[in-house]
Structure formats: C-alpha cells, structure tokens
C-alpha positions in Angstrom: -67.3 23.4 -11.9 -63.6 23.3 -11.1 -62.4 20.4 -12.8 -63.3 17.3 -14.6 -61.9 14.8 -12.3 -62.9 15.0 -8.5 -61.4 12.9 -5.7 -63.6 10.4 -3.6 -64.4 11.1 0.3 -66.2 8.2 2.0 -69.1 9.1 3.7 -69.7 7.3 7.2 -73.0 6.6 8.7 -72.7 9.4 11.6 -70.2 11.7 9.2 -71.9 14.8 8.6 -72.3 15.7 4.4 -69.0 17.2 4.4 -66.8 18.7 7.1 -66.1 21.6 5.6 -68.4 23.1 3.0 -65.5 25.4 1.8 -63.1 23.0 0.5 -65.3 19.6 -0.5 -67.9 22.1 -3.2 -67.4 20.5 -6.4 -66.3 17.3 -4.5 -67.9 13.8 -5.3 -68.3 11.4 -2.2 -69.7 8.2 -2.0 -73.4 8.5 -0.6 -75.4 6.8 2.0 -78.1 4.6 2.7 -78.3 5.7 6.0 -78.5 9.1 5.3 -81.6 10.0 2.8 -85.1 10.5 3.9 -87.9 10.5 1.7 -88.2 14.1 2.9 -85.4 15.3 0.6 -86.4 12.3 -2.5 -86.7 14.1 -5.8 -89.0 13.1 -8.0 -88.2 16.0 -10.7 -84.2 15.1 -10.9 -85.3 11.3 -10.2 -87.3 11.2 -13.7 -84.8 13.2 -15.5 -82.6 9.4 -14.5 -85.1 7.8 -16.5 -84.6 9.6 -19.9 -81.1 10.7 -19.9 -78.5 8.6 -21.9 -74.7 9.0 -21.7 -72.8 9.9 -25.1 -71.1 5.9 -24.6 -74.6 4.1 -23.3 -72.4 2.2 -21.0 -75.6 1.1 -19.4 -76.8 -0.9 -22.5 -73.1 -2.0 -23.0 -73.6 -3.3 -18.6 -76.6 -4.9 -19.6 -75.3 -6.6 -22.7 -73.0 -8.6 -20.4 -75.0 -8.9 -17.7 -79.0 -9.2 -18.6 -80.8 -6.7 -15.5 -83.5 -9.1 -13.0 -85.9 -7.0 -11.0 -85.5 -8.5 -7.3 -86.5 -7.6 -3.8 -83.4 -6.2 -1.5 -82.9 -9.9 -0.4 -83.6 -13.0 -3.0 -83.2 -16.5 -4.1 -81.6 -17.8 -7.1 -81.4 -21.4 -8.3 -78.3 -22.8 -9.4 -78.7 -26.1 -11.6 -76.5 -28.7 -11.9 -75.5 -27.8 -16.2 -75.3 -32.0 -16.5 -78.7 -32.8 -15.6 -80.0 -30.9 -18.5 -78.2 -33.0 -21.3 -79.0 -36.3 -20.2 -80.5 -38.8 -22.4 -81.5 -41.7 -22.0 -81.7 -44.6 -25.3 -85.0 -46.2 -24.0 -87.2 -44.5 -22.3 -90.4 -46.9 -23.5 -93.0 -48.1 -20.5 -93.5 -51.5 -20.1 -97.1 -53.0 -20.6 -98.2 -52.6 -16.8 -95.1 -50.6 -15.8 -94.5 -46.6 -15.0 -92.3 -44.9 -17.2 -88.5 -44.2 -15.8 -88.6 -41.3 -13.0 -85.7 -38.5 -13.0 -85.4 -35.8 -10.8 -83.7 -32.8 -11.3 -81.4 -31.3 -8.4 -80.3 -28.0 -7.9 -78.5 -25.2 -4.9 -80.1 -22.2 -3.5 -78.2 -19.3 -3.5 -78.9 -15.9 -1.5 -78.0 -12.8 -3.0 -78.8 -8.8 -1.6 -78.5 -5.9 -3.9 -75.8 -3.6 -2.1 -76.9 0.1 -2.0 -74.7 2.0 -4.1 -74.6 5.9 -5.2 -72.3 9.2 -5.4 -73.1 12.6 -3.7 -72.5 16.1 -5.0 -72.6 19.3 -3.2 -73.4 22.2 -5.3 -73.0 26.0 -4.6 -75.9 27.6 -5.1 -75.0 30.9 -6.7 -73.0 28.2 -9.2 -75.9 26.7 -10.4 -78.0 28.0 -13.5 -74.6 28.4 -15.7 -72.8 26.1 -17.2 -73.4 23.9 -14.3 -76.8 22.9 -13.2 -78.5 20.3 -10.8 -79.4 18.1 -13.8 -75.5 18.7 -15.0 -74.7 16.8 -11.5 -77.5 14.4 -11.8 -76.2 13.6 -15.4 -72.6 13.8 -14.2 -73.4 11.1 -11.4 -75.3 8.6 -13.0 -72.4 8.2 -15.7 -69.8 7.7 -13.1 -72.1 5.3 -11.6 -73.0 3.4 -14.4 -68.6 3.3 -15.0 -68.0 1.8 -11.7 -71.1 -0.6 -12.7 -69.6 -1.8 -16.1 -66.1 -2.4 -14.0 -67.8 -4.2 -11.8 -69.4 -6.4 -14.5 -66.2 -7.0 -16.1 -64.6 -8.1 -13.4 -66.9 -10.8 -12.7 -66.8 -11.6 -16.3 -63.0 -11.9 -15.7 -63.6 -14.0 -12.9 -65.8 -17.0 -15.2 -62.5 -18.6 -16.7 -59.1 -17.7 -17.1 -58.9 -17.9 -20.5 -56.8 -19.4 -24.2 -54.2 -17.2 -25.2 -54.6 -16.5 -29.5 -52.5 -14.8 -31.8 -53.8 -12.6 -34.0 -51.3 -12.1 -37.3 -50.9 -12.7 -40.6 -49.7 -16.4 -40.5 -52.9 -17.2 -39.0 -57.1 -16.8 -39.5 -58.4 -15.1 -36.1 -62.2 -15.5 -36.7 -61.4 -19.5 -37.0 -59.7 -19.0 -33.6 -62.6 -17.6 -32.2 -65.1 -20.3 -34.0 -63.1 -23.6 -32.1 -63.2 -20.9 -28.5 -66.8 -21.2 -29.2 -67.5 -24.7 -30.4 -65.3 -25.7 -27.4 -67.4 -23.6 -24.9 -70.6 -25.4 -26.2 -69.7 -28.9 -25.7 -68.7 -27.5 -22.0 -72.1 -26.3 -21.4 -73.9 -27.5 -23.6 -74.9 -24.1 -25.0 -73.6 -22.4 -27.3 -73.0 -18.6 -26.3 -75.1 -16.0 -28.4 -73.4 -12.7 -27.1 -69.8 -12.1 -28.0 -67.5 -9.2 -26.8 -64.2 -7.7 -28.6 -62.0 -5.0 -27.0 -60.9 -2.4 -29.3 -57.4 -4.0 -28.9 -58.6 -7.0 -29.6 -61.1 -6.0 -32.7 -57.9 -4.2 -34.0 -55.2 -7.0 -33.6 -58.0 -8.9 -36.0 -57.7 -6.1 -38.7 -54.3 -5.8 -38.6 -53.8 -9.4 -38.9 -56.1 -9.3 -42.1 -55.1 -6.6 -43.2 -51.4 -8.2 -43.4 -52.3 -11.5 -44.8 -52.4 -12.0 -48.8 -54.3 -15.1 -49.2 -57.9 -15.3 -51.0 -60.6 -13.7 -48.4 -58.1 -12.2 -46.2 -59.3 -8.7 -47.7 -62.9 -10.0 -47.1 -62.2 -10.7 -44.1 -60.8 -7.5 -43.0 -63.9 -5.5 -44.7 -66.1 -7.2 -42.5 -68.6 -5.1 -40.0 -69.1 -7.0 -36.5 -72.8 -7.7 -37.4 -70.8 -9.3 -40.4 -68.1 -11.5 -38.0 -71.2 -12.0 -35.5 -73.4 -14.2 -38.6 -69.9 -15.4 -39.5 -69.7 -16.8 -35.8 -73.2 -17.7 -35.2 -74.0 -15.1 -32.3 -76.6 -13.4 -32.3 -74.9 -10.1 -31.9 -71.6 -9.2 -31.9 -70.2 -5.9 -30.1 -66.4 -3.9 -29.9 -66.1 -1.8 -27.4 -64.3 1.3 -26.5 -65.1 2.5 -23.4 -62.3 3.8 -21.0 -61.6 4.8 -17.8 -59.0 7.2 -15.6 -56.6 4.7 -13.9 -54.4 7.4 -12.7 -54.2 11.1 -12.4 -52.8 11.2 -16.3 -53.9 7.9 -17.8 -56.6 6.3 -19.2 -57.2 2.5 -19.4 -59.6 0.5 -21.6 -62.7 -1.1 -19.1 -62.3 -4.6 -22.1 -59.3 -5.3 -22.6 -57.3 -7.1 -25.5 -60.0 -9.5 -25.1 -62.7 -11.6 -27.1 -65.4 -13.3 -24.7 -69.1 -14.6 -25.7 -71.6 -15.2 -23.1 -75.0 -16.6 -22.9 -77.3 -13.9 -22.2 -80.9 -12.4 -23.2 -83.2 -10.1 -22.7 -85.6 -10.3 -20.4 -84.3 -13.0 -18.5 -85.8 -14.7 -15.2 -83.2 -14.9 -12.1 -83.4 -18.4 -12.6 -83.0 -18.5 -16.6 -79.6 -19.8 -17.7 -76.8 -17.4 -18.3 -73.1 -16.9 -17.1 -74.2 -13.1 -15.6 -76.5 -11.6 -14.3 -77.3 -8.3 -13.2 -79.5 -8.2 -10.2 -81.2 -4.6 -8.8 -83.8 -3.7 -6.7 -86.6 -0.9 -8.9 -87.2 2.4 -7.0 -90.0 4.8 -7.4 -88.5 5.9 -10.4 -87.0 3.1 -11.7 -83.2 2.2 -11.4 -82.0 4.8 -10.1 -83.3 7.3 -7.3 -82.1 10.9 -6.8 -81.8 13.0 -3.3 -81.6 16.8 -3.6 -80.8 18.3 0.2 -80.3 21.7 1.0 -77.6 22.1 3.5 -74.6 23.9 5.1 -74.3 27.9 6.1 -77.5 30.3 4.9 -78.5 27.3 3.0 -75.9 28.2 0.6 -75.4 24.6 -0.7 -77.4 21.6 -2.4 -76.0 18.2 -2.1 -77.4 15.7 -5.1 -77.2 11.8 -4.4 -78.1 9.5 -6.7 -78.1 5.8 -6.0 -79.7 2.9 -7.0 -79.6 -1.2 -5.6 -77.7 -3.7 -7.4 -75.4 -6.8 -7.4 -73.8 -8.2 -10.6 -73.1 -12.0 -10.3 -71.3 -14.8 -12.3 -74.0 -17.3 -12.3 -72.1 -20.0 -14.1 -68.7 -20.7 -14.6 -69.5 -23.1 -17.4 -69.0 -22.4 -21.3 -68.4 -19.1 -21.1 -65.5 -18.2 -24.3 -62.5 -16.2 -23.5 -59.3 -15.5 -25.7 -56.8 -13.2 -24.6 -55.5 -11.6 -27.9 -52.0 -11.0 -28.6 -49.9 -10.0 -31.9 -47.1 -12.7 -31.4 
C-alpha cells in the first residue's frame, strides 16, 4: 500500500471503475449504487463487516449520538408537537351523566430515504497476501466510512441549537455550569437528556480549571472519572471523546470540538420514540454494511472492493437538547 492517506475520485454512473488502472491502484473512490450486481456481492468479506471493530469504535461513539432505526429505503417518521405531551389539566372528573373531557394529540409526517453511501478500492493482485490483503481494504473502508458517518452525526448535532458559551477556570465550578445547561434544557422539552458528550478540549479545560482552583472539593472534583461527573449530573452515561480527523494534507482536527452536549437518546429506539437524533439505515444481507469484490481491468490483474451500506442521520428535535461551547476565559 503506498500511503496512508489516499485522494477521493467520484465515480459517475456511466464512469468506468477507474480510467486508468495504472495510476488510481491504491486509490479510494466513492462507490456506486448503480454499479454493483449481486453477481460480484461477497458474502465472505461482507461477514468479516459484521465482526470487525475499529481500534476507536467510532461506530458505537455514532450510535451513542444518534440511536440506529432499522427502516425500508423510503419511510415515515412522526414528528409530535413536544407541548402536547405536558399538558395537564386541574379537573379532569366526569360529570354524573357526562363523558369525560376529549384531547387529541396532533402530530407532522415526515419522509425520509436512506442515501446509499460507500468507498471503492482497487487492489493489485500480486499486492495482495502481504501486508496488505482484501480484508486489510475491507477493514480500511469501513473505518473511513464509519468517520464520514460520525461527521455527519456531528454536524447535525451542531445543527440542534447554537449553543451558551461557559468558562471553564479556576474562578468558577464547570460541572455547576453544565447542571443549569441541563436543568434549562429540561424545562424546554420537558425531558431531561440522559446522554452527555465532552470533547477532549472541553473534558480538559474542566481539569484544568480544577486543577487550578484551591477551594474544598476542587481536588475532588478534578479526580473525578466521567462515570463519576455523569451520577454527578444525573445522565445516565457520560462520554469524552477523542476521535480526529485529517482536515488537511498535514493536520488533524478533533471530529467534537471544545464542546459539552447531552442528548436524549436510547437504545433500541422506535423511529417514532422521542429523541433529538436519530440514525436511520436500511439492513442488507449481512447486516449494515455490504461488501462488493469485482475482478477487473488488464489480465484480470486487479480487484476492486466496495463497501457501502444505507443510511441518513437526522435531527429529529430541536428541543432541549444541551450545548456549551467551552472556553478558558
């Protein structure tokens, strides 16, 4: 394999795999829908999907965000109105001879289609069976993929609310910050969010802050784990996260940034269960994600590996989600 980083070619419906087998080897494009056959489906690389996890499990981290809903290609979603379900009424007694008061409960449709979403590979043959091999790519690809998914999950999670701006430092308490952010979220929605998110900038301006303060249960404070913070808070679970990404040809930039958010969200949700994302796909045969193996260009010299998989990742509510965007002064 010739390097690490490979650049993107797009892949039209009518392109060919690659123009030139001799300078796109070793060159990731963005695969096709149009283009795979169940002739060239593998079922062997397709199941090695299934058990492989990546050294960060930035699929768990996608689906902590963003619970995942088995749906057809196309599907319906109900959006209710968040008021309706907080009503209360003082009396609600029947009369001798009456009915008992009537309510209805209103709500919008919404129509959704998982988009069809993968990367392609082409691998020499005579490379394969050292230090790269098919399920090398296969491993390669789905990690990528999953990337570009938990991007895509954090920008919608950007898109809920704009956000408070907190300091973090010693002439103030952070995790009493991020208590009021979520008391204030509940009494938007009602709800009060069970799934909280630092960034490692964030999770570190906290420590820091702490760690500078010399008041009674500052040191306490800074000793705490997140499972710790998380009781502290009243989530349910509390996570930091470090995953990154390559923004440019020589840097790196953090997928969560110097920010704390908490979400409703659980597992095994319905798509019409409460939450502020969700994570809709479409199973394959194999499960979430699908795998191609074709063998193409001159003497049949090359294999090209796609892997794809159908999903869309949607803010479902814009109300009482918690966002602070974290800063040191």
């Amino acid at each position: 394999m010739k390097n690490n980083v490979f650049p993107l070619i797009a892949l039209g419906n009518d392109a060919p795999v690659v123009p030139d087998h001799g300078s796109n080897v070793g060159v990731i494009g963005l695969a096709n829908e149009s283009r795979l056959v169940a002739a060239t489906y593998s079922e062997a690389l397709t199941q090695f999907t299934v058990g492989y996890r990546d050294p960060e499990n930035l699929l768990a981290a996608v689906d902590y965000l963003a619970p995942p809903i088995p749906v057809g290609r196309r599907f319906e979603w109900k959006k209710a109105d968040n008021a309706q379900a907080f009503l209360a009424e003082t009396d609600d007694e029947r009369a001798i001879g009456g009915g008992f008061k009537r309510v209805e409960y209103a709500g919008s449709t919404q129509l959704g289609k998982t988009g069809n979403r993968g990367l392609s590979y082409i691998l020499d043959i005579d490379e394969d069976g050292g230090a790269t091999t098919e399920e090398s790519v296969v491993a390669m690809l789905q990690q990528r993929i999953i990337r570009n998914k938990y991007r895509r999950a954090m920008t919608a999670l950007l898109a809920l609310n704009a956000g408070d701006a907190a300091i973090f430092s010693a002439a103030t308490q952070p995790d009493e910050l991020v208590k009021a952010a979520l008391a204030a979220a509940q009494l938007v929605s009602g709800v009060f969010p069970n799934r909280g998110l630092f960034g490692l900038a964030g999770w570190n301006l906290r420590s820091t802050a702490y760690a500078g303060n010399d008041k009674a249960g500052a040191f306490a404070g800074l000793m705490k784990k997140p499972a710790e913070v998380a009781g502290d808070l009243m989530l349910s679970d509390l996570r930091v996260d470090k995953a990154v990404y390559q923004s440019a040809a020589a840097a790196k930039s953090r997928i969560v940034g110097s920010n704390f958010f908490a979400v409703v969200a659980y597992d095994g949700m319905t798509k019409d269960d409460p939450s502020h994302l969700k994570q809709f796909y479409t199973p394959t045969a194999g499960g979430r994600f699908r795998v191609f193996r074709k063998v193409t260009g001159p003497a049949d010299k090359f294999v090209e590996i796609i892997v794809e998989h159908y999903e869309s990742i949607v803010g479902t509510s814009t109300v009482g989600s918690a966002r602070l965007n974290i800063t040191a002064s």
